[in-house]
N, C-alpha and C positions, 0 to 999 in steps of 0.2 A: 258281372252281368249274368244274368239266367240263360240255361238251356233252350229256351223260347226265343230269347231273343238270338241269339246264336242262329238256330234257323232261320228266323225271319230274315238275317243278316245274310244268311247262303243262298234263300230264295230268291231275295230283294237282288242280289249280285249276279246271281245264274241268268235272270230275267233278262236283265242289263245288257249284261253280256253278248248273249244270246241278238238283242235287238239292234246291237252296234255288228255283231258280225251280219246280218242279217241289211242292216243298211250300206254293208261295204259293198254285198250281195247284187242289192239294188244298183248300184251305184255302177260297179261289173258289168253287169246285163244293159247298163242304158250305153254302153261306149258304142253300138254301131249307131248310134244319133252322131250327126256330120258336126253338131253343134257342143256336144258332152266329149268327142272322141277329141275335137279340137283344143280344148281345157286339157283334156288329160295329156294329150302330146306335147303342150306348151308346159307340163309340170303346175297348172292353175290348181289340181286338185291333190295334190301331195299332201297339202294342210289336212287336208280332210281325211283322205285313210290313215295318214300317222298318229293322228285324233284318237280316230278310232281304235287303230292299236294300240296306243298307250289306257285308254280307255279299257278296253279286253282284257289286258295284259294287268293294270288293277283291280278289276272284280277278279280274276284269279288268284290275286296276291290278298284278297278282302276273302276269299273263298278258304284256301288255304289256312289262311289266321285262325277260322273259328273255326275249322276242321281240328287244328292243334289246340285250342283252347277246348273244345268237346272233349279230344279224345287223349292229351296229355295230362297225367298232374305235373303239376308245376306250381311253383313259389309264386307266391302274390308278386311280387318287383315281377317276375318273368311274364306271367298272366296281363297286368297294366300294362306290360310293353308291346305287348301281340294282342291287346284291347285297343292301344293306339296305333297302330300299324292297321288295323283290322280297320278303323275308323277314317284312317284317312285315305284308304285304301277307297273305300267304298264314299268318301265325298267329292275321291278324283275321279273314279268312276261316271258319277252322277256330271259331274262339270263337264266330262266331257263329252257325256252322253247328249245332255243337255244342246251342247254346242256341236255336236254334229246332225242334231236333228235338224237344227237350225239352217246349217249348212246343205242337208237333203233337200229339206224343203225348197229351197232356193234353185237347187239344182233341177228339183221337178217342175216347178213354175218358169223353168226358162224352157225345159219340154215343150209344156201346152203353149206357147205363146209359137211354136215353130207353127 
């Protein structure tokens, strides 16, 4: 893969990342709600920050990968294997970024209904 892409692939990850820490954030700040604080006590929202972290915790490893593919040489076998590490790194990412917005959202819309 190209040096283009590479970035695009750190930027696309940093962003990510960024918006899942950023909704744990969220997520944080709404516990003095009687009705958000009560999920978290009962463990209803564990699904959701573990999400998240596993989510973070692969754009880093997606981050990583094409950090070492930038800046190492390395043998094509070695290169494809930290291509697909880098790849799936960054589609687990997306899954679960995806699925915890889901889950925010859900958590906001039970806000405004109080």
């Amino acid at each position: 893969m190209g040096r283009d892409f590479q970035y695009n692939v750190i930027s696309t990850s940093a962003i990510i990342g960024g918006f899942l820490f950023t909704g744990i954030s969220i997520l944080i700040s709404t516990i003095d709600k009687d009705r958000i604080k009560r999920l978290w006590n009962n463990n209803y929202l564990d699904n959701l920050y573990r999400s998240a972290f596993v989510g973070m915790i692969s754009n880093v490893i997606t981050i990583i990968a094409a950090f070492v593919i930038l800046c190492l040489p390395m043998k094509e076998k070695v290169e494809n294997n930290m291509f697909y590490i880098e790849t799936t790194g960054l589609i687990v990412g997306l899954v679960f970024f995806l699925w915890c917005v889901k889950k925010l959202v859900s958590i906001i819309s039970k806000l405004k209904t109080q």
